[in-house]
N, C-alpha and C positions, 0 to 999 in steps of 0.2 A: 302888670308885670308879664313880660313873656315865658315860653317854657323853660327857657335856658335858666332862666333866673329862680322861677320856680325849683329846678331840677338843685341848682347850685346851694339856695336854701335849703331845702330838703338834706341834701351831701353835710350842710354846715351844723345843721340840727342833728344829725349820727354823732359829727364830731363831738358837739358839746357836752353830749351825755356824758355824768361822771363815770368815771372810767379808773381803775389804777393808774399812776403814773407811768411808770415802765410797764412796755407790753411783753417782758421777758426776765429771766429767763425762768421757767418750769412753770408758770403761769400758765392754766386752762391746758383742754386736750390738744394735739397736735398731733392725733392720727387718723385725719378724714380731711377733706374737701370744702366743708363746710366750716369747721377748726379753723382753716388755714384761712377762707375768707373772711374770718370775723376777725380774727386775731389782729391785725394791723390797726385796727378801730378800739383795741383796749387799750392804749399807752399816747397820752399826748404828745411823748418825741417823737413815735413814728409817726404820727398824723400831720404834727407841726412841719417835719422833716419832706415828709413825700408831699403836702401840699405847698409848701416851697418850692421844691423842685419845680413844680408844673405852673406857679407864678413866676420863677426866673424864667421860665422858657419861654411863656406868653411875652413878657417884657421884653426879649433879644429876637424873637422873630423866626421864622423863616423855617431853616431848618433844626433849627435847635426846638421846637414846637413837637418834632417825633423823636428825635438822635438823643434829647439829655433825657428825658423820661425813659426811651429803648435803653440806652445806657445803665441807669439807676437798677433796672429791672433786670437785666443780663449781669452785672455785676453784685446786685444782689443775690441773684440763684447761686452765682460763684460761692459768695461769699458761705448760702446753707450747705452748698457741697463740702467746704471747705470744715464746716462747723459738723456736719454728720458723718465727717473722714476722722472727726476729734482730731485734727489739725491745728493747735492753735494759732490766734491771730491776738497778737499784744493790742492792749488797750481798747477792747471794744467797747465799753459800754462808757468808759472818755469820749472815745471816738464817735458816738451814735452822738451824746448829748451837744459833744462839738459840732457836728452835724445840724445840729438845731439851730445854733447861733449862728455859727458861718453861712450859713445857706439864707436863714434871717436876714443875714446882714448885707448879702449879696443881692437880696430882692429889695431890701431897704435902699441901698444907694445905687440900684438898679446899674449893676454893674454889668457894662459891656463886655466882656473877656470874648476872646476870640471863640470860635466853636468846641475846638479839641482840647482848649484849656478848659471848659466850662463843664463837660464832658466827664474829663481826668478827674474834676473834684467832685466831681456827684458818683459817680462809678467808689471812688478812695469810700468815698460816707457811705454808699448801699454796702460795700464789701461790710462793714461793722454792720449794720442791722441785718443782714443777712447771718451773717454769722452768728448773732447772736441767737439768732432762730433755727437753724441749722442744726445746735446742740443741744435741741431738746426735742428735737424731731427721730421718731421712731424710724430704725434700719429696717423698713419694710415697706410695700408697695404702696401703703397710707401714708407714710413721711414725704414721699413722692408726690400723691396727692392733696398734703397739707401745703405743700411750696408753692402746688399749682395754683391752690387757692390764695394764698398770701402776695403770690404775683400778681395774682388778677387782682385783687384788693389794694394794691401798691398800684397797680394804672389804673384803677380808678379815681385813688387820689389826687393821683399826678393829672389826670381829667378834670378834676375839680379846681383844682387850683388855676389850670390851663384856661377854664371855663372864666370860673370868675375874675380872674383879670383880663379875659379878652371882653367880656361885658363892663366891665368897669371901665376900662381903655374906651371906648365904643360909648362911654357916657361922660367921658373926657375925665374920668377920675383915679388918673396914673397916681394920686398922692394918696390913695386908700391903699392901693396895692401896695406902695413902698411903705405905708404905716402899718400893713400886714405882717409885712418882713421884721418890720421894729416891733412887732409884735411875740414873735416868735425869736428874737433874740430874747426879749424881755423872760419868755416859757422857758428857754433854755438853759438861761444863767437861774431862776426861779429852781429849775429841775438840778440843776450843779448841787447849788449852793444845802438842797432840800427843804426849800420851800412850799413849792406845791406838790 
């Protein structure tokens, strides 16, 4: 195996550690740097969620490879701005779980959508997880530091994801990646319904 693959495994063994389900809301600390990079790795919708993102993007190419991950990440900061303003935003934690399915479902039938459309719906799903972390984030220069960290941990993901379907692609095994996607439908409706 080469290093990417290595690296990829490694990424997917963090994942699978049991973890609670939802990584939110008042769940662990959320005023330091460190806080904010783990946090994204305790809740399988956000991990299902952001490493989706970085398999649709491998799948459509080009420029959506840096624009839907930038996207996801920019719109997610919003979305903690929004959440540490006590702003509300209806339906977030529908919204995150939706996020798991639809983004699932869009890497499953590896859907082409245009760049800006593809974009619009990854940005709509960060604004809920963002927000949802946003309001348990301390109004001091550490909550600051907790987003930096959960940003960086969110393009990490979106790297993982990125990785592993550009190596699976590359070994001609585009139908792993889209049974990923169906994979994480499967996590999402499981997370709905309270399953897992």
């Amino acid at each position: 195996m080469n290093r990417l693959t290595h690296l990829v495994l490694a990424i997917a063994a963090i994942a699978i550690i049991p973890h609670s389900a939802f990584a939110h809301v008042g769940i662990g600390a959320t005023a330091s740097f460190i806080a904010g990079l783990e946090h994204p790795f305790s809740g399988l919708d956000h991990i299902a969620a952001m490493v989706a993102v970085g398999l649709w993007a491998a799948l459509k190419g080009g420029r959506a490879l840096w624009l839907w991950p930038v996207a996801f990440v920019s719109a997610m900061l919003c979305g903690g701005a929004l959440g540490m303003a006590y702003v509300a935003v209806p339906f977030v934690e529908p919204g995150i779980l939706a996020s798991v399915v639809v983004l699932g479902l869009l890497v499953a039938l590896a859907a082409d959508l245009p760049l800006p459309v593809g974009a619009a719906i990854i940005a709509m799903f960060a604004i809920f997880h963002g927000h949802a972390h946003g309001t348990e984030v301390a109004e001091t220069m550490n909550g600051a530091k907790y987003m930096a960290g959960f940003a960086l941990s969110t393009a990490m993901l979106h790297l993982a994801g990125i990785a592993a379907a550009l190596s699976l692609a590359h070994q001609g095994r585009t139908t792993a990646i889209r049974a990923t996607g169906a994979a994480c439908v499967v996590l999402g409706l499981a997370l709905a319904v309270g399953v897992v």
